[in-house]
N, C-alpha and C positions, 0 to 999 in steps of 0.2 A: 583727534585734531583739537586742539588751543587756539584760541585768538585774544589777546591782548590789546589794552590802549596804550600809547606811548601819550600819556597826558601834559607832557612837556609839548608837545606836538597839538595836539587837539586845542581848535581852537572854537568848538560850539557851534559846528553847521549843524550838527545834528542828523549827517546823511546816514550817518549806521544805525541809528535809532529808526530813523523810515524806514530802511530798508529792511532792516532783522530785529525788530523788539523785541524777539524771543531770546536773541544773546546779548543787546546794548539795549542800557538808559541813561538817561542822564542824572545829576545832581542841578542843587539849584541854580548854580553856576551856568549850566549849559555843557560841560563839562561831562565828555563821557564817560561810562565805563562797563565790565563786561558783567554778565549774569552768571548763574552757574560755575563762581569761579572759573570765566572762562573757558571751560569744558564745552565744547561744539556737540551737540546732542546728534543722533544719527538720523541722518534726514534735514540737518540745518546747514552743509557742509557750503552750499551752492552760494547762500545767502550768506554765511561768512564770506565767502568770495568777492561775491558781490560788492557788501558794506567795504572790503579792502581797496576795492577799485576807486571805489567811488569816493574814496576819505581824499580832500583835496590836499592835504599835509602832512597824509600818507602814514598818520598815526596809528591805523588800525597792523598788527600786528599776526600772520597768523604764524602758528608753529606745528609743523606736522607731527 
């Protein structure tokens, strides 16, 4: 699994950062983006999930 930000989209709530710091941080902007080159580590899959729901401008991205 991959997950991706669509940073045209992201506008700096910063919910995939609470929710998965282990795959999102931000820049100093506010401004997400993924860790691991995006690479979903085994055991983080939920929490990708999760951080996708929860992005309100739907910028989190996953790809199976």
């Amino acid at each position: 699994m991959r997950v991706r930000v669509d940073t045209s989209k992201c506008q700096g709530h910063n919910r995939c950062y609470a929710l998965a710091p282990e795959l999102f941080d931000v820049d100093d902007l506010g401004t997400a983006f993924v860790l691991n080159d995006g690479v979903v580590p085994a055991g983080l899959e939920a929490k990708a999930r999760l951080a996708e729901k929860n992005c309100p401008e739907y910028a989190i991205v996953i790809e199976d």
